[in-house]
Every structure is written in C-alpha cells, then in structure tokens.
TORKOL-4160 file (C-alpha; in steps of 0.2 Angstrom, whole numbers, padded with zeros to 4 digits, m for minus):
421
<pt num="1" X="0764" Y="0691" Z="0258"/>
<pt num="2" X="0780" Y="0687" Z="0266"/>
<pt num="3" X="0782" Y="0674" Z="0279"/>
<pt num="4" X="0796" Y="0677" Z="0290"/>
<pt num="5" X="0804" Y="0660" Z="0296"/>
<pt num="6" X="0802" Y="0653" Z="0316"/>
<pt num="7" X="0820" Y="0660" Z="0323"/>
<pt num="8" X="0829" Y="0649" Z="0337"/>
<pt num="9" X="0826" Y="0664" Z="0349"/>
<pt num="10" X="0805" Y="0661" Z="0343"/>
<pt num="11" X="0807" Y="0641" Z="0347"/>
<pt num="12" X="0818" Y="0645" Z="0364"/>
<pt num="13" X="0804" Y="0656" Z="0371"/>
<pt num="14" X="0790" Y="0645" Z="0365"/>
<pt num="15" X="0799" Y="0630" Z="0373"/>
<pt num="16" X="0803" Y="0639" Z="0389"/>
<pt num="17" X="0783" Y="0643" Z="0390"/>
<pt num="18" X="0784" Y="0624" Z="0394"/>
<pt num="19" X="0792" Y="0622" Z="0409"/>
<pt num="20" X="0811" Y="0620" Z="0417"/>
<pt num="21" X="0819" Y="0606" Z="0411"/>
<pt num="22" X="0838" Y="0602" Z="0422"/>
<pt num="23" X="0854" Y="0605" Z="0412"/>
<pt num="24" X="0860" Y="0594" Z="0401"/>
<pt num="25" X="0841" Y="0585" Z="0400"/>
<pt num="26" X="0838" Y="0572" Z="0385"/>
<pt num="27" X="0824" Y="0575" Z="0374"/>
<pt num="28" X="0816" Y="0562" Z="0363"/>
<pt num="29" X="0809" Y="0569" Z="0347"/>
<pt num="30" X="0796" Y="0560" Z="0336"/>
<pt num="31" X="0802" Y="0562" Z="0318"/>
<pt num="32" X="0792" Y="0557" Z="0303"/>
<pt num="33" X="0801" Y="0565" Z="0292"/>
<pt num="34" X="0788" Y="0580" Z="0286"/>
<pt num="35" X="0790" Y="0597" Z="0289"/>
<pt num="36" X="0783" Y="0601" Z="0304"/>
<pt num="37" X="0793" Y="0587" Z="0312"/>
<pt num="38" X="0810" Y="0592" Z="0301"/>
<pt num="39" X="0809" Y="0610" Z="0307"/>
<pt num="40" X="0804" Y="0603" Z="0326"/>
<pt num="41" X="0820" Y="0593" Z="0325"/>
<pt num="42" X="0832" Y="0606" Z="0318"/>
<pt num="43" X="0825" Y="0620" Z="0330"/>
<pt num="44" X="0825" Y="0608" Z="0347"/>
<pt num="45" X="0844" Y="0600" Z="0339"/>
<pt num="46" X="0849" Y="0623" Z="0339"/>
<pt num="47" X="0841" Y="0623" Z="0358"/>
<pt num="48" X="0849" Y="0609" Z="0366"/>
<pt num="49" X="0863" Y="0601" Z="0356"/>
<pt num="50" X="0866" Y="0583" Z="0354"/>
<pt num="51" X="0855" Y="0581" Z="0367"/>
<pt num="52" X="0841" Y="0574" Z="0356"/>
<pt num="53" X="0836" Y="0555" Z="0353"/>
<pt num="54" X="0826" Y="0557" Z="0336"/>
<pt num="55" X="0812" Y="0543" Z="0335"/>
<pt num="56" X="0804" Y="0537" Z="0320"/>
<pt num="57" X="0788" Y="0524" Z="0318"/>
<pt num="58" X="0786" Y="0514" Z="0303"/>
<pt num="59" X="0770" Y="0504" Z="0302"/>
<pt num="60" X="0774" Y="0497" Z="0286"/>
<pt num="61" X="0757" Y="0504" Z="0280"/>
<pt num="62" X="0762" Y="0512" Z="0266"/>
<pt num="63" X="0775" Y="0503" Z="0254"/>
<pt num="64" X="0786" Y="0519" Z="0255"/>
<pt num="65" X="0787" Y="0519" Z="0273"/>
<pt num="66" X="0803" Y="0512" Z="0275"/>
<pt num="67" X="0812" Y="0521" Z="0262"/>
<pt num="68" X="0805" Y="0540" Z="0272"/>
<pt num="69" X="0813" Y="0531" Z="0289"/>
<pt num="70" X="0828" Y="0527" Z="0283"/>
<pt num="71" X="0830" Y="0545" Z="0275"/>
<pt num="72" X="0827" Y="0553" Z="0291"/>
<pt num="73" X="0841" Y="0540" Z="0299"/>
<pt num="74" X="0853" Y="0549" Z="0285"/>
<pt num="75" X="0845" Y="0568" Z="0290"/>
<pt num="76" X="0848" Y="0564" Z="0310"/>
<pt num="77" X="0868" Y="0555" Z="0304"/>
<pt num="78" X="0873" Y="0572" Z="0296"/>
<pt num="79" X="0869" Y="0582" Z="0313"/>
<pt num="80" X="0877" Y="0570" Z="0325"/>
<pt num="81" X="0859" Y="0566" Z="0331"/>
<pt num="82" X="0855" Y="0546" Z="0337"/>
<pt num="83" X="0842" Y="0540" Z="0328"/>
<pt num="84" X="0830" Y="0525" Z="0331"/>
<pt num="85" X="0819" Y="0518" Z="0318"/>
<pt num="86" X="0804" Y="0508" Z="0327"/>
<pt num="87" X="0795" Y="0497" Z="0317"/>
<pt num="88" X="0775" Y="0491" Z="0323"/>
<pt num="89" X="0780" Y="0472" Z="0321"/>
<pt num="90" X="0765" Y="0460" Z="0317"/>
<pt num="91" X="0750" Y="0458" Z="0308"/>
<pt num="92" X="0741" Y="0474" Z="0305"/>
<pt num="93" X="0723" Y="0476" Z="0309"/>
<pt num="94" X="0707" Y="0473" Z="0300"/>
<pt num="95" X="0698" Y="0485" Z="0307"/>
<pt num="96" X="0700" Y="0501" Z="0318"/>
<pt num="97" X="0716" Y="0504" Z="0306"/>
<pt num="98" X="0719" Y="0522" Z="0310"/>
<pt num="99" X="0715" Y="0522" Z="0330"/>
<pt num="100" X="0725" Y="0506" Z="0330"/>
<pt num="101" X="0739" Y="0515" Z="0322"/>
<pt num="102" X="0741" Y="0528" Z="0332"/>
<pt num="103" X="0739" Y="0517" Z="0349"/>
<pt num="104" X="0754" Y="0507" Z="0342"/>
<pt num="105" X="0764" Y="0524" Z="0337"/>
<pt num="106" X="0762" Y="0529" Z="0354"/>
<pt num="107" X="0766" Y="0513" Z="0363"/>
<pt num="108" X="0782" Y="0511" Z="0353"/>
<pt num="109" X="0786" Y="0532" Z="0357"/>
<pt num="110" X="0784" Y="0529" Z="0373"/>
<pt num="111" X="0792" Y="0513" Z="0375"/>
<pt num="112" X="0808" Y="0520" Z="0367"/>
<pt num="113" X="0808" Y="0532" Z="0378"/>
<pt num="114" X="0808" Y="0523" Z="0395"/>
<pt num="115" X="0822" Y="0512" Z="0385"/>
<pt num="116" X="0833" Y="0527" Z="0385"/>
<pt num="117" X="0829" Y="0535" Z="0401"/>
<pt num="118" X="0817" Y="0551" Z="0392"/>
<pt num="119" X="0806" Y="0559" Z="0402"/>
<pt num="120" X="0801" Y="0570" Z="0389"/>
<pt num="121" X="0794" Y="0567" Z="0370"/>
<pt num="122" X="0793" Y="0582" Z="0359"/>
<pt num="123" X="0780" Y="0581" Z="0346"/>
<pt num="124" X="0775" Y="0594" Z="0332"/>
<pt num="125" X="0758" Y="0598" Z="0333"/>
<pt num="126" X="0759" Y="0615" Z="0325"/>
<pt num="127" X="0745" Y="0629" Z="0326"/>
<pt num="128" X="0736" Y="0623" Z="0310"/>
<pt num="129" X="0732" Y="0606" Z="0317"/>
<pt num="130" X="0724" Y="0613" Z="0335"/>
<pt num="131" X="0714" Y="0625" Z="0326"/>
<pt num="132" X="0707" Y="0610" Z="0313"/>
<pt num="133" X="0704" Y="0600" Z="0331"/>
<pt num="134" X="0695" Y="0612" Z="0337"/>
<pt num="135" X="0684" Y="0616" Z="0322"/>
<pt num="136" X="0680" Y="0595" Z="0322"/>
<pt num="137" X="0677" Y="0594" Z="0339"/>
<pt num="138" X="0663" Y="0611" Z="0336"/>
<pt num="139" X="0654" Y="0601" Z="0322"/>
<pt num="140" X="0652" Y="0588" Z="0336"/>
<pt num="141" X="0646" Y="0597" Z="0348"/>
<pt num="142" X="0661" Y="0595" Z="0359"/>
<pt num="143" X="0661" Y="0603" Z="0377"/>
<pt num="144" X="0675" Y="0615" Z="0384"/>
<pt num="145" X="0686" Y="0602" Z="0387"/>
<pt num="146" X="0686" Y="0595" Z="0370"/>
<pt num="147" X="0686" Y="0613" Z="0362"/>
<pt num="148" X="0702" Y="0617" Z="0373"/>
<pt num="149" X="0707" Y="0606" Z="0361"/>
<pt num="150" X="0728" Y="0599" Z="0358"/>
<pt num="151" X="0739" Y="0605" Z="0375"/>
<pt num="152" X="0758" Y="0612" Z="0376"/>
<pt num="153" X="0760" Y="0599" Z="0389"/>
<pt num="154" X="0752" Y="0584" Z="0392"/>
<pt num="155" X="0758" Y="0566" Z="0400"/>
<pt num="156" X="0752" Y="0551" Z="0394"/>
<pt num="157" X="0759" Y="0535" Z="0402"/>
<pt num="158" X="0773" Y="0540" Z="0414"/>
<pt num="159" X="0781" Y="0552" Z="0398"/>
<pt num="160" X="0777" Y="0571" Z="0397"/>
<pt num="161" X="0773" Y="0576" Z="0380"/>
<pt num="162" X="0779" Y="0592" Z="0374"/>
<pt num="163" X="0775" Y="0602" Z="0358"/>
<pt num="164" X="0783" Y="0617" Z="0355"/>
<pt num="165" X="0777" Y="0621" Z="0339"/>
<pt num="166" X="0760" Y="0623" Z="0343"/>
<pt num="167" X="0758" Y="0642" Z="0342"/>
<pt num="168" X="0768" Y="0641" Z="0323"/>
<pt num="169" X="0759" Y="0640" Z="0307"/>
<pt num="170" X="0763" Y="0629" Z="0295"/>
<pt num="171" X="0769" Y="0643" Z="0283"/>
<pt num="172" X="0781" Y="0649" Z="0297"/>
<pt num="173" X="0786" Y="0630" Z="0296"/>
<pt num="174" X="0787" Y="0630" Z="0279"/>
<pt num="175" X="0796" Y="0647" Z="0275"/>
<pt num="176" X="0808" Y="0638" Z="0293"/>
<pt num="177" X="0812" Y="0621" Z="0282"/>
<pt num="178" X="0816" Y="0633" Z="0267"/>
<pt num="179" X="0827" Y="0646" Z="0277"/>
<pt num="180" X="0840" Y="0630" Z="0285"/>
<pt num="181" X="0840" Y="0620" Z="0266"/>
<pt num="182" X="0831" Y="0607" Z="0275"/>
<pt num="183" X="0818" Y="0597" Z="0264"/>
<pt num="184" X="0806" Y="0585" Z="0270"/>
<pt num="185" X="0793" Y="0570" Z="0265"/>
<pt num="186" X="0776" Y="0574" Z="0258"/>
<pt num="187" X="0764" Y="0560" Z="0265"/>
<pt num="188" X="0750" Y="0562" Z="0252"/>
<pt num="189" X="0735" Y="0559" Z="0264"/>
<pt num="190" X="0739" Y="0578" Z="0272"/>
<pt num="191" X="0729" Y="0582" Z="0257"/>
<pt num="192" X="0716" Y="0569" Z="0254"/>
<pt num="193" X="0695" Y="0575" Z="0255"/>
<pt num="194" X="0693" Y="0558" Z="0263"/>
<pt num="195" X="0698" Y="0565" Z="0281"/>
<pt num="196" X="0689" Y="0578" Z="0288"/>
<pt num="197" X="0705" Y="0587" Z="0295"/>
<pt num="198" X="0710" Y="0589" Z="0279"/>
<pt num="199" X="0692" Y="0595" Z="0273"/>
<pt num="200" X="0696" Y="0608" Z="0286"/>
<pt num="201" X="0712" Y="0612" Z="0282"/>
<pt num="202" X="0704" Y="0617" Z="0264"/>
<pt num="203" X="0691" Y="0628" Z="0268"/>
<pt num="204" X="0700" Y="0637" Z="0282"/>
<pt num="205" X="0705" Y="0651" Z="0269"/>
<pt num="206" X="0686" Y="0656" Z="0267"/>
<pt num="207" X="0684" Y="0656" Z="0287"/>
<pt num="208" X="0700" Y="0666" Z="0288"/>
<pt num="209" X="0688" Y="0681" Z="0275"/>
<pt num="210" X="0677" Y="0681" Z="0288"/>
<pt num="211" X="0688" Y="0684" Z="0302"/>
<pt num="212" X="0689" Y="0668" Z="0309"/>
<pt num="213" X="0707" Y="0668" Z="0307"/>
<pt num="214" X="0719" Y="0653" Z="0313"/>
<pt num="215" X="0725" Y="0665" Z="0326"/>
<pt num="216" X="0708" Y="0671" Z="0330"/>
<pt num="217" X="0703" Y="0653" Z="0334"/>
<pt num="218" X="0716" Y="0652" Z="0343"/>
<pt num="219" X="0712" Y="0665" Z="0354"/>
<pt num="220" X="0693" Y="0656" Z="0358"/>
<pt num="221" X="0706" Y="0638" Z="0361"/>
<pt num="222" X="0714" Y="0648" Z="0375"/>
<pt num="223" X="0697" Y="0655" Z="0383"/>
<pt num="224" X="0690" Y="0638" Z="0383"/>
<pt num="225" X="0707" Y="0630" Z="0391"/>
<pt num="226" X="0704" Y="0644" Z="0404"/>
<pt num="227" X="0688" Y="0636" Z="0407"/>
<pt num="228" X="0693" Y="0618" Z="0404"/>
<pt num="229" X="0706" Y="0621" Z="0420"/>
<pt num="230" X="0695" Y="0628" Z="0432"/>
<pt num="231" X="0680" Y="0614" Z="0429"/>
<pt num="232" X="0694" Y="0601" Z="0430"/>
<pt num="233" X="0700" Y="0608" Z="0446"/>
<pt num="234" X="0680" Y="0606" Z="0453"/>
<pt num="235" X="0678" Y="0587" Z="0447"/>
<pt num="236" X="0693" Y="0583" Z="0456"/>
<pt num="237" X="0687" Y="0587" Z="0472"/>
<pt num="238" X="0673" Y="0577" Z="0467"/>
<pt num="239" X="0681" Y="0562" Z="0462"/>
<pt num="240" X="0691" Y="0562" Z="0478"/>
<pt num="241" X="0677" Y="0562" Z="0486"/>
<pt num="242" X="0665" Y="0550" Z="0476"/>
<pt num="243" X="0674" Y="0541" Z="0464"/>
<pt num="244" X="0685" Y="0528" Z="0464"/>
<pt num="245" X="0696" Y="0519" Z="0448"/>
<pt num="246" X="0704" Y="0502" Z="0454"/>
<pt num="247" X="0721" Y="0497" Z="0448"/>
<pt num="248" X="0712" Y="0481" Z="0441"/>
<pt num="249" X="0706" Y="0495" Z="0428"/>
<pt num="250" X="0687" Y="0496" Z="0433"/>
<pt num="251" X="0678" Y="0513" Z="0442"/>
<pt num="252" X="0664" Y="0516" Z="0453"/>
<pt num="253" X="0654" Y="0534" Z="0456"/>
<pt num="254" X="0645" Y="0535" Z="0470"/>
<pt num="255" X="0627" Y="0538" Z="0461"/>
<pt num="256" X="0618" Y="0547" Z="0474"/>
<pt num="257" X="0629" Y="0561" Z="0473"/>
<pt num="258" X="0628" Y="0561" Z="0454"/>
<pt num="259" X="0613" Y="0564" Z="0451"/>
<pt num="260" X="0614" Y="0578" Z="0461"/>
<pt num="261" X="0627" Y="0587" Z="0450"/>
<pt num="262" X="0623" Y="0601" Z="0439"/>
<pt num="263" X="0623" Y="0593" Z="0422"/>
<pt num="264" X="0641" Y="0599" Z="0417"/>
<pt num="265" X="0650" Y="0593" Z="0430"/>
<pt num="266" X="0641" Y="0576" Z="0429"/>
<pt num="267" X="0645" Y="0575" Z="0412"/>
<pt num="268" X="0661" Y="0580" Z="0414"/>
<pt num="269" X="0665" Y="0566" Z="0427"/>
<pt num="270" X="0658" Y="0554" Z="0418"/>
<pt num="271" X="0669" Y="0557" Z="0402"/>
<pt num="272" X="0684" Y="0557" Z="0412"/>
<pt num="273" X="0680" Y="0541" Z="0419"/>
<pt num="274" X="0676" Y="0532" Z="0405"/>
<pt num="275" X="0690" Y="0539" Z="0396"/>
<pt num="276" X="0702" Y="0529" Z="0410"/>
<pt num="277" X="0693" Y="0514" Z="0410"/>
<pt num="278" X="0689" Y="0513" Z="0390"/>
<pt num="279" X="0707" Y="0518" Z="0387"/>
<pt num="280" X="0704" Y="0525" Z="0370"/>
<pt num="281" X="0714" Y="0540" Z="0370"/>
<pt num="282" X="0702" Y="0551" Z="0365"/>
<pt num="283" X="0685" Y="0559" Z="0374"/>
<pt num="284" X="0667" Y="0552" Z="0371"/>
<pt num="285" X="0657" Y="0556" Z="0359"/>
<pt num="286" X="0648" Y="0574" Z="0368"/>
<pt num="287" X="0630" Y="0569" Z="0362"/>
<pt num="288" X="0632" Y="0552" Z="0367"/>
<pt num="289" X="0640" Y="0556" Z="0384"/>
<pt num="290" X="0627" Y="0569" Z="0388"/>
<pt num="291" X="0613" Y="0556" Z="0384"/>
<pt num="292" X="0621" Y="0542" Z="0394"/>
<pt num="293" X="0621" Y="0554" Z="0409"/>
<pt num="294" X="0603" Y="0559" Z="0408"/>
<pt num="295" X="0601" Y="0540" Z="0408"/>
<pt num="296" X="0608" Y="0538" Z="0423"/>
<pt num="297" X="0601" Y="0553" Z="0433"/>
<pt num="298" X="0585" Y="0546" Z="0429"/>
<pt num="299" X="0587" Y="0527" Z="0432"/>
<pt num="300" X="0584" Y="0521" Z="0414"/>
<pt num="301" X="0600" Y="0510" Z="0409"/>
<pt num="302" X="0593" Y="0494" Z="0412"/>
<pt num="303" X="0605" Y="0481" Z="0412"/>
<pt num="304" X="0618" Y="0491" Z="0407"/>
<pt num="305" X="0623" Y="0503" Z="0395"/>
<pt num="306" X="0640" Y="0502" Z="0382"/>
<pt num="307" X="0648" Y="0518" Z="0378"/>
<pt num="308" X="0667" Y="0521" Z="0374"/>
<pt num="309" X="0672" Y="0504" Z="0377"/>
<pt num="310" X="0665" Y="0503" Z="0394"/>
<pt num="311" X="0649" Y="0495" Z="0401"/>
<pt num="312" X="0640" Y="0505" Z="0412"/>
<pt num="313" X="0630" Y="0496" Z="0426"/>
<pt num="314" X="0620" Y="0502" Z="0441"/>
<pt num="315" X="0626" Y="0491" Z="0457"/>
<pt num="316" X="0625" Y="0490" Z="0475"/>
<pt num="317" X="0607" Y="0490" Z="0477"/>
<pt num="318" X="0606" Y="0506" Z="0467"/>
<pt num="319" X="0622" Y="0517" Z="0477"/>
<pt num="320" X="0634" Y="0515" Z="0463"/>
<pt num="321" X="0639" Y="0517" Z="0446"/>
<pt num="322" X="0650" Y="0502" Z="0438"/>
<pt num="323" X="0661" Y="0506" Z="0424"/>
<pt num="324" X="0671" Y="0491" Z="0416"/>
<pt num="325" X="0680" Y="0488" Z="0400"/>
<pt num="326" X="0671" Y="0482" Z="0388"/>
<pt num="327" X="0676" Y="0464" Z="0383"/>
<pt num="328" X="0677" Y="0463" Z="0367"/>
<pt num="329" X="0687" Y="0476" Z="0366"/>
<pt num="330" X="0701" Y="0468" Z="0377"/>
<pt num="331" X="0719" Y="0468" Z="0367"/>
<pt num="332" X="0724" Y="0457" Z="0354"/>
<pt num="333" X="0740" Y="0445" Z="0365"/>
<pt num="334" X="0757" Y="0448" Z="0364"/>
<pt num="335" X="0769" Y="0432" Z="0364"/>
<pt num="336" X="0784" Y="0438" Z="0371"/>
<pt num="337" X="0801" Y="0434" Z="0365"/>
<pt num="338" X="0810" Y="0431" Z="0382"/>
<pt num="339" X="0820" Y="0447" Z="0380"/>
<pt num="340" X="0807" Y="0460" Z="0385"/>
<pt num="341" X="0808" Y="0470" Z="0401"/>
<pt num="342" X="0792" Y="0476" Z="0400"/>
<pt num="343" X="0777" Y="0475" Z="0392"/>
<pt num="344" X="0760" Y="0486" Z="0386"/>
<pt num="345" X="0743" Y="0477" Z="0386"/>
<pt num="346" X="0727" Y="0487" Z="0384"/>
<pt num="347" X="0728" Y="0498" Z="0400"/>
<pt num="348" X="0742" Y="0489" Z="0410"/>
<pt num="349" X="0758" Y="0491" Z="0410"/>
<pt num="350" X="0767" Y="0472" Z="0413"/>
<pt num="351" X="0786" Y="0472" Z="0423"/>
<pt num="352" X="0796" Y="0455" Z="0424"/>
<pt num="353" X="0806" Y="0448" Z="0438"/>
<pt num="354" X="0818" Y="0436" Z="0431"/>
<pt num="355" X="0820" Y="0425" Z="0414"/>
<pt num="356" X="0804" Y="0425" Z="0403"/>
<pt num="357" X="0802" Y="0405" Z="0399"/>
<pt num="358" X="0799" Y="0400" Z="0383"/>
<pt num="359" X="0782" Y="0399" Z="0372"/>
<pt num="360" X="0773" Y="0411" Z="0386"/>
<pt num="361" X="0761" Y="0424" Z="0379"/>
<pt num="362" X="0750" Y="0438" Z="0386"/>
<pt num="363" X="0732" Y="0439" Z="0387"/>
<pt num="364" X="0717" Y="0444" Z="0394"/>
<pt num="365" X="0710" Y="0433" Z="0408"/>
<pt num="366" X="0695" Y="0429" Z="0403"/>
<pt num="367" X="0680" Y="0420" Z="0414"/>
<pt num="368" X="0683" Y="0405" Z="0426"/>
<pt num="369" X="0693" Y="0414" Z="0438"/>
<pt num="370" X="0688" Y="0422" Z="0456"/>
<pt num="371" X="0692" Y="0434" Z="0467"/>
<pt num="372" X="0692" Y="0434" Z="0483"/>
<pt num="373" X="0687" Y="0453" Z="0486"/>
<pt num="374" X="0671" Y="0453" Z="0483"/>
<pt num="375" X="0671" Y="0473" Z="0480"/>
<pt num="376" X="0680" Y="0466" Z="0464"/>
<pt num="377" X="0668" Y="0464" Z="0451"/>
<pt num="378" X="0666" Y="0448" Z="0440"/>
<pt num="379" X="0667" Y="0458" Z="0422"/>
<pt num="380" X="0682" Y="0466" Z="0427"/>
<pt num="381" X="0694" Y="0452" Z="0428"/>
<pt num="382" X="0688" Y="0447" Z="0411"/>
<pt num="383" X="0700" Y="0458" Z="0405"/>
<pt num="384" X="0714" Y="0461" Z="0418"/>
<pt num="385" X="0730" Y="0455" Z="0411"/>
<pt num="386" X="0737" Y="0435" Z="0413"/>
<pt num="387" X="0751" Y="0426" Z="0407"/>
<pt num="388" X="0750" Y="0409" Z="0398"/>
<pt num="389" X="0758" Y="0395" Z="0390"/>
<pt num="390" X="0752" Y="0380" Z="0383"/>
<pt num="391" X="0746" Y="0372" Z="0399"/>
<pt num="392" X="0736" Y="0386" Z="0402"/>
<pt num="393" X="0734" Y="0401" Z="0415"/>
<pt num="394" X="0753" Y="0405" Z="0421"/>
<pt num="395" X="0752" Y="0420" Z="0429"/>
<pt num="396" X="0738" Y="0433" Z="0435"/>
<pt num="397" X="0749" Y="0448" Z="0444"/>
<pt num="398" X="0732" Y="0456" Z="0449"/>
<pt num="399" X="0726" Y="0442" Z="0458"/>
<pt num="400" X="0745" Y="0436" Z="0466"/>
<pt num="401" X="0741" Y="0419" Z="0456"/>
<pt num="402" X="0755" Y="0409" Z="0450"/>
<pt num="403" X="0754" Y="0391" Z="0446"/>
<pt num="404" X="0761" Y="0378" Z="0455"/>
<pt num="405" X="0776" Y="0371" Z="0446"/>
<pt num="406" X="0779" Y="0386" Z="0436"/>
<pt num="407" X="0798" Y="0391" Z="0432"/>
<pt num="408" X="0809" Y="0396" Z="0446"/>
<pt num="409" X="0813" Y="0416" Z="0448"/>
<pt num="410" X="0800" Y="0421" Z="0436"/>
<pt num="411" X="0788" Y="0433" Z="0439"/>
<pt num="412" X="0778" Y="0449" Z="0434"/>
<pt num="413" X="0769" Y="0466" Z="0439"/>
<pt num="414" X="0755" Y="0476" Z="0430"/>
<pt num="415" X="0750" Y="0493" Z="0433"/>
<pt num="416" X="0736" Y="0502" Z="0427"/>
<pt num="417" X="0740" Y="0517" Z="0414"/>
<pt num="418" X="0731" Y="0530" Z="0407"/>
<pt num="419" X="0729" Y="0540" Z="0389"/>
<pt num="420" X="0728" Y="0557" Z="0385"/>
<pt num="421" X="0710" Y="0562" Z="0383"/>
C-alpha cells in the first residue's frame, strides 16, 4: 500500500494545532540525526525558515556517537541552519544508565535553550511512539493520566515542549525522508527485543489484524486525555486548598482531607506529588501508588514509607503527610568551572551573582545544619543544594547562609523546578 509523504501544508496545520507563536519566533529543534528527527527538522526549517536552532546530544555512549553528531552538523550547514553539538561531559554512570541519560539529554536541551533565548523545543515524538506508551503503561496498570500517554505540548523546566509530529506514522515519516532525498542514522537499539517498546513495536502488526490499529489507539489516548484534563482540573482545587510544595523541594497534604477522597482523586494527588518532589520525570508505579495510598488512608506506614524517590512520613501529631526526597537519591556534584551562569542540581535551578572563585563545587547539604523555621523539616535540607570548597560549606541560598570571609561579590539563587510527569 502506498504511503503518501507528510506535506508542509500537513505539518503547518499540525503545528498550528499547538498554539500561536509571535512572528519571527525561534525554535530549538532536538536532532539526533534519525528519521523522525531529519523529517521534523526539514518540515519545521519549510514552516519557519532560518528560524531554527538544531540541537544535538552526544553522550558518548555509543563509539559512533560522535561521527552521527557531527553528520547532522554537516545536514543543518547545507540548509543555513545553526547547529550546536552538546556533549554530556563526565563520568557516565554505573547504574540507572538509561534514566540517567535522558535526565542529562534534557538538562543539556534545555540548558541550550535558555542560552539562546528559546522558549520553545520541538521534539519528534511521532504517532508510533505514543501508541507503544500507551500500550506499556496498560501492561502496568497505569491510570488515565498515564494512558493519556506522550502530549502535543507540555513544559518542563521553564521551556514548552512541542511535538508536531505526533499524529504522523513512522511510514509517513519514512515515505517524508524519501520524498525530500534526505537520509538519516539508524541507531540499532530501535530494533533490539531487549526494550519492551521495541517488543511493542514488533507485535503491533498483529494488533493492527484485530483492529487495534495505531490510529485506533489513538483514538482511546484522546478519550483518556479528555479525562486526564478534567480530573486534573479537580485535584487542583484540592491542592490549593490542601497541599502545599516548599521551594526547599519538600510537600505536605493535609491528611485528614485525604483520606476523605474518593480513591482516584487521592491517588491521583499523591502521584502528582511525588512526581515534584522525587523529580523523576516520569509517574509512579500505578500498583505501587495505589497501595501506598491505601496505606495512608488506613494509618499503616509506620515510620515511613519510600516510593519514587520520596519518603513518606505521617507528621504533625497525625494532621499531615510529609513528602521528602529520598537521600540517597540526591545528585551526584557539579564542580563548576567559574564561567557558568547557571546551574542544574537535582530539582533546583542555581543562578550566580558575580565571579565564581575558584575550586568551588555543588552539592547537596547534607546533616549538621538548622533551620530556623521550624515548619522546615530536618530531612529536607539534607538535600537542598549548597555550595562548597575546600574549607567546607560556602554557600546555602535556601537558608541565606554565606560564610564569613567568603569572596567579595559572589553569590547565588536556587529555585525549585519540576519535570514532565
């Protein structure tokens, strides 16, 4: 069967279902050099010109990493479009590879953009990858917000994510690529049994025989964003109300209006708490949220409960529900160079005033400081952000602490950010 190409007229009315965006508006564009991202680039470079800043992350965990980035570089020369190759500098993990990965793709995404004033990133997420969400979040159990699955437009970090290729299949892509003469990288693991998207992505032709279509899917995401939206819109009242997220990066919810809740709605609050304070980027496990909140309605958490990266703790003589990051899965520090303007750290956001001196790192706090709020829980500013140096404790912006004799003119900011769910 023939598979007719996506047409700039397709892509300009699949990008103005996004939003307005002002004359002459920048886009950043994250480009890894496969076809979904090649035919993103060529289709948003027809919409908007030379108003494009194509990004590209090299981890340097694959030896041939490099070579694909610096192709791209060459693909972005010969339409006029700047380029910027970011490499994820350091020692790579242990452990956590992929999560870690992508945390570090985003950061250096986003990163970029503030560095060239873009509000918006363009990513291409295509059709094929929401409805291979949506079928991994159903083995799971997920609830409607998970099922709603991948969004048009989402922000994440002070920068509004846009994907305007999420309604195209990756045979419209394909046929797309094939139409302009544009070829692209094939990144091997799109095809490996060892990820269950990929498993998916093989065994969608015998769904598609029994109706279960990629379009058809579709059509159940929509329903369940419908859904998504309108419980979303209830929890918020609630959380105005009854919860409260600190900019030291813990949460409270007041508990005797919890337990009250319908079970949906208290699961649902619950998730999105945890998902701001444990900062992972994606929800909870359903099963495991769902049990945690039964725990809680019926008082049987004990000391504590850890679920997402976040302790749960009754407090307050039994009125609230404590949420803090779980220590140990505080960042890893960052030494800083002297030239940076801003840093990420875990959930904060870190803004300098002044000359950074030399040899001075970020970190989390760690014990052996107070506060002198006393609504401040101790196990939250284990893990707020502090700058050190070789004498120790330089800086803690959360706390207005600065040590005497410290340099002249040099200080800092953090402010709490959040992640996509």
């Amino acid at each position: 069967m023939q598979v007719n190409p996506i047409t700039n007229e397709d892509f300009a009315k699949a990008f103005a279902a996004l939003g307005e965006f002002a004359a002459g508006e920048v886009f950043a564009v994250g480009v890894s050099g496969g076809a979904d991202s090649m035919a993103l680039l060529r289709l948003l470079h027809a919409k908007v010109g030379k108003n494009i800043i194509a990004l590209t992350v090299e981890h340097g965990l694959r030896p041939e990493s490099m070579s694909e980035a610096e192709w791209v570089h060459k693909e972005c020369e010969k339409l006029g479009i700047t380029h910027r190759i970011l490499r994820w500098e350091g020692d790579k993990p242990k452990t956590r590879i992929e999560e870690r990965a992508r945390d570090a793709r985003y950061n250096l995404l986003f990163a970029a953009c503030r560095e060239s004033g873009c509000r918006y990133l363009c990513l291409a997420h295509n059709l094929g990858d929401n409805v291979e969400t949506f079928l991994m979040r159903l083995g799971k159990a997920s609830g409607v917000e998970g099922l709603a699955s991948i969004r048009e437009v989402s922000e994440r970090d002070g920068i509004i994510i846009l994907r305007p290729m999420l309604s195209f299949s990756r045979e419209r892509i394909a046929a797309t690529n094939k139409a302009l003469g544009q070829k692209w990288v094939d990144d091997p693991s799109n095809w490996s049994d060892e990820f269950e998207r990929v498993r998916w992505r093989k065994f969608m032709p015998e769904l598609a025989k029994m109706g279960l279509t990629a379009e058809a899917l579709a059509g159940a995401i929509k329903k369940q964003r419908q859904v998504a939206d309108f419980l979303e819109e209830i929890c918020d009242d609630f959380g105005l109300e009854f919860s409260y997220v600190s900019p030291m990066g813990f949460g409270k919810i007041n508990k005797e209006a919890f337990v009250i809740l319908p079970d949906e709605q208290a699961i649902r609050i619950l998730r999105n708490m945890l998902c701001k304070i444990g900062d992972a980027g994606y929800p909870p496990s359903p099963l495991n949220l769902r049990a945690l909140t039964g725990k809680i309605k019926e008082g049987k958490i004990g000391g504590g409960v850890t679920l997402h990266g976040v302790k749960v703790m009754i407090k307050d003589k039994g009125k609230s529900i404590l949420l803090v990051r779980e220590e140990a899965r505080a960042a890893d520090k960052i030494l800083l160079s002297g030239e940076e303007k801003s840093v990420v750290f875990d959930r904060f956001r870190l803004s300098f005033k002044g000359k950074i001196p030399a040899g001075v790192w970020v970190q989390k706090l760690g014990h052996g400081f107070k506060c002198a709020d006393a609504a401040v829980p101790k196990q939250a500013l284990w893990n707020i952000p502090a700058l050190w140096d070789k004498d120790g404790v330089l800086i803690v912006p959360h706390l207005g602490y600065k040590r005497k004799n410290s340099a002249a003119g040099f200080d800092a900011e953090a402010t709490m950010i959040g992640k996509q769910k």
